[in-house]
N, C-alpha and C positions, 0 to 999 in steps of 0.2 A: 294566692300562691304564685308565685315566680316560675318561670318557665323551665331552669334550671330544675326546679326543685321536682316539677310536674316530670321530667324527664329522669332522673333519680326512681321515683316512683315504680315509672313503668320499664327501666331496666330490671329494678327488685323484682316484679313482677316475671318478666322475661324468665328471669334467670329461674325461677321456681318451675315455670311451667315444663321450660327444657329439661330442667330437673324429675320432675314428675316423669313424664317420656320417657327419659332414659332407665330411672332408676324401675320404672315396670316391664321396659322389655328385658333389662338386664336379668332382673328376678326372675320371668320367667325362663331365660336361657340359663341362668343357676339352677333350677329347679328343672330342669332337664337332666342335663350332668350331672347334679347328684345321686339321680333313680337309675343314672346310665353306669355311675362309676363309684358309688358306694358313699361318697367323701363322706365325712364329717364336717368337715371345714366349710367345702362346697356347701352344704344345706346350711351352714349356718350362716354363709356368706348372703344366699336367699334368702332368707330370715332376715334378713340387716337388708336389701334393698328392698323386700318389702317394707316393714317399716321405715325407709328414708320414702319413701311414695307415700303412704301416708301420712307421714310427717308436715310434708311439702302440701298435704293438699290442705290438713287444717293452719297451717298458715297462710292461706289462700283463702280458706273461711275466715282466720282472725283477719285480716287486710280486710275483705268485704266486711265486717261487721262492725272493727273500726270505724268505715266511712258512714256509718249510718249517723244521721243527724240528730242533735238534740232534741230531746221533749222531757214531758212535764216528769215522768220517772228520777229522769236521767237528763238535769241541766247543763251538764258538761261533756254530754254525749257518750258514746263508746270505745274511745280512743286506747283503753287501758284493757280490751278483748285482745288485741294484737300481741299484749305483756301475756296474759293469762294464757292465750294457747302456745305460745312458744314456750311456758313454764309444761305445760301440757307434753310439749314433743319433746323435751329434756327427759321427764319422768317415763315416758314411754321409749326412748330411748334405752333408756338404764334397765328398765323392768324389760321389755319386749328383746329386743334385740340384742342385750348383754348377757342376761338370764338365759334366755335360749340358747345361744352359745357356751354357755357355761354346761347348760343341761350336755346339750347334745357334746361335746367337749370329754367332761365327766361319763358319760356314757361309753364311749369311744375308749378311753382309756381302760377304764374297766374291761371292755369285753371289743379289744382290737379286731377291726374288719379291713384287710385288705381292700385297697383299690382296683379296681375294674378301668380298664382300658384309660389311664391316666394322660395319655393323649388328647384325649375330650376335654379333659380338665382341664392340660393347658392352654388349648385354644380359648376355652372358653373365657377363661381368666386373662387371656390378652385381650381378647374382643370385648371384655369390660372393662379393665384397665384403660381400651383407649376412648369410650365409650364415660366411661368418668372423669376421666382427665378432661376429656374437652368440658363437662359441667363447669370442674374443677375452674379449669383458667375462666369460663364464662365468669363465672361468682367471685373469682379472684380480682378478676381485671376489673367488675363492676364496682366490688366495695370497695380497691384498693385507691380507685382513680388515681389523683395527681400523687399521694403520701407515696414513702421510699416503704421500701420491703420491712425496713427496722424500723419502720414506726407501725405495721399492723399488730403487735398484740395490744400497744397504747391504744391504737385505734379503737379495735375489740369492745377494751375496758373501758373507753369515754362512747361509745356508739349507744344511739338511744332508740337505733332502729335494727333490732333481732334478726327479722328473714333477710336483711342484707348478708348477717356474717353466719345465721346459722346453714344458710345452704354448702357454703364453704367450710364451713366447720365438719359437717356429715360427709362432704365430697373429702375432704383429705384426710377421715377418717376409714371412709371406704375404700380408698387407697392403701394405705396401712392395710386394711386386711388381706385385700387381694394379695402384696406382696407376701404377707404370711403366712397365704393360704398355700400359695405357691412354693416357697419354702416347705410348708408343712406336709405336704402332696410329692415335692419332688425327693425329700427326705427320708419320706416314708418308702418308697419303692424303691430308691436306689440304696440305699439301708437294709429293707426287709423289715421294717419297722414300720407297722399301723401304727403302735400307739402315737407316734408323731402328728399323724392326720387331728387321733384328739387333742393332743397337747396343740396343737396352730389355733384350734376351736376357741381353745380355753383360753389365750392370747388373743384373738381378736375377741372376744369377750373382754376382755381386759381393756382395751382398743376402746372400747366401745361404751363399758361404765366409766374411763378418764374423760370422752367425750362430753358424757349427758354430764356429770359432774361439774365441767367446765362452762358448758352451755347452762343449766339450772343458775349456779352462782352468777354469771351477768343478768340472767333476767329476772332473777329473784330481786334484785336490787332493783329492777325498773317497774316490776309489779307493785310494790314497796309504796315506788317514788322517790325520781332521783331529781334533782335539780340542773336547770338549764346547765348550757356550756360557760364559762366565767367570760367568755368574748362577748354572749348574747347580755349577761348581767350588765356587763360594763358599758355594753351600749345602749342599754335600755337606763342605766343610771342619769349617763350623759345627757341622754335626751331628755330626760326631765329636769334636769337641772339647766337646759339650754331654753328652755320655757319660763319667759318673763313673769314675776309675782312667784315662781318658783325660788326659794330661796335655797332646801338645800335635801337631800332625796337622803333620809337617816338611814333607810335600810331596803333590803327587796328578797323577799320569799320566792321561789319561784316552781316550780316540779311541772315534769313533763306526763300528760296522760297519755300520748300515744308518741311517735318520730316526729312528726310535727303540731303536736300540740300542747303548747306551756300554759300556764295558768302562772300568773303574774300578783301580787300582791305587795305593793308600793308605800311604802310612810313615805308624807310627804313633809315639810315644815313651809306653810304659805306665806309671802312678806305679811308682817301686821296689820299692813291698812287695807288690804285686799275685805271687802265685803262678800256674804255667800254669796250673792249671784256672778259675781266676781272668781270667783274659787271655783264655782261650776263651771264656769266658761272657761279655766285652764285645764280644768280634766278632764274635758270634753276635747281642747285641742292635743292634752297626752292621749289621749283615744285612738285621734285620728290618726295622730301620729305614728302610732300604735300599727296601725293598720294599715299603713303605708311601709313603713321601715320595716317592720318586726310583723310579715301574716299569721306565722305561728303564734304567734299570742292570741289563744280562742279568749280568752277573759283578764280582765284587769281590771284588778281591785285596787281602790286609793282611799290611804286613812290619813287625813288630816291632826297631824303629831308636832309638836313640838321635840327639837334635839333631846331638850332633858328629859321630855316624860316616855320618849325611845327609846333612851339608856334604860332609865326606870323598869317599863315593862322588859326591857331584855333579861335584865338583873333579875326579877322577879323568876322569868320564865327558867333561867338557868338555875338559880339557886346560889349558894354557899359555895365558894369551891369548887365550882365547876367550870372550864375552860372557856376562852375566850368564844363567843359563836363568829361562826362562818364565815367568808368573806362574802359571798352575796345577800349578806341581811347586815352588815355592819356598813 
């Protein structure tokens, strides 16, 4: 692993921890003002930082569990724990944090409770607001590095590493609420209208199931198995093709089990006169190659194929009528 890359890591990291910190002194300072001043919104704003603290910490478990090494279970290791528990903080998300809001939201509506000394409120909602924000830009500035502003949701949707963008994703969610908690607090008092307190609830519940929604669909696709980036494909084509008695690399499979870890599976077509110990001794220099160029490639497979029996099996594998396959296996 490259130094860059070890460095990536332990910013991801950073940013969860400070995360962690904030988002539980934040909750218990919500969860003050709430018992102090009645809200609705307030307790459900608590609700949403306690679940962003938990969130954060089993991605903190999937990262540790990830990194556990191969054995005889589990040949390709645990890299695809990191996919499953951010599928985890999606769903919990949406159930914990939405639901409750919704609940307490709906309740509030039905049977309106004035605010109690809404002053508290909105200090407290400043002193979390800036208290998030600073996460915020942390996790911002992290995943966003050199890319321009209008290329993060592209980023988002090709990123193959979850706790980079989901801290960010909960941090500018939890914004959103504050702001409409605040709204829903200063509306309701200077109005004379509680029900508003519920109706902010029922909105950051809203807030909050478009979140997990958002975040589920990227990592559903990476638990799945999504294939490498098309830059890694093409570099890894090249390099076999750049390997003498290599004559011509027909196709390449590739999927990622964890942010840094692809799994590689190569047809190769060897020149004719090459003899097997001959053919071994080029796959062994893609190997190393392998592992020099490209660390992320935990394994790499090579099948010895000729162009036309690659078309063949493609043809086979697609069927009748069915569209051309991929550009990283053609």
């Amino acid at each position: 692993m490259t130094p860059r890359k070890v460095a990536s890591r332990c910013s991801s990291r950073t940013v969860i921890y400070a995360a962690v910190v904030g988002n539980l002194l934040i909750a218990l300072t919500k969860f003050g003002a709430a018992a102090w001043t009645g809200s609705a919104a307030m307790l459900s704003e608590g609700i949403h930082s306690v679940v962003d603290t938990g969130n954060e910490v089993l991605l903190l478990y999937g990262l540790r569990r990830a990194a556990i090494r191969p054995d005889r279970d589990h040949p390709l290791g645990y890299g695809r724990e990191i996919y499953f528990w951010s599928f985890v903080v999606a769903l919990l998300v949406f159930a914990v944090g939405a639901g409750f809001a919704f609940y307490e939201g709906i309740a509030h509506v039905m049977r309106p409770t004035p605010i109690r000394n809404p002053v508290a409120n909105y200090v407290v909602l400043a002193l979390s607001a800036l208290f998030e924000g600073s996460t915020w830009w942390l996790a911002l500035r992290n995943f966003q590095g050199e890319k321009p502003f209008g290329d993060l949701f592209g980023a988002v949707r090709d990123s193959k590493d979850p706790p980079s963008f989901m801290v960010l994703f909960e941090d500018s969610a939890a914004l959103i609420g504050l702001l409409v908690a605040f709204a829903g607090a200063y509306l309701s008092v200077t109005l004379d209208l509680p029900v508003l307190d519920g109706v902010a609830s029922i909105l950051i519940g809203l807030v909050l199931a478009v979140t997990a929604t958002l975040l589920a669909r990227e990592t559903k696709g990476l638990l799945i198995g999504e294939r490498a980036d098309q830059s890694i494909v093409d570099a890894i084509t090249r390099h076999a093709e750049e390997i003498e008695g290599i004559a011509r690399a027909n196709g390449i499979l590739t999927v990622h089990l964890a942010p840094r870890q692809i799994v590689v599976a190569l047809s190769l077509e060897f020149a004719d006169e090459l003899r097997t110990p001959e053919i071994e001794a080029r796959v062994s220099e893609l190997e190393r190659l392998m592992c020099r160029l490209h660390p992320e490639v935990v394994a790499l497979f090579v099948k010895p194929q000729s162009s036309s029996g690659f078309k063949e099996a493609i043809a086979g594998r697609l069927g009748p009528g069915r569209p051309a396959i991929s550009s990283d296996t053609s």
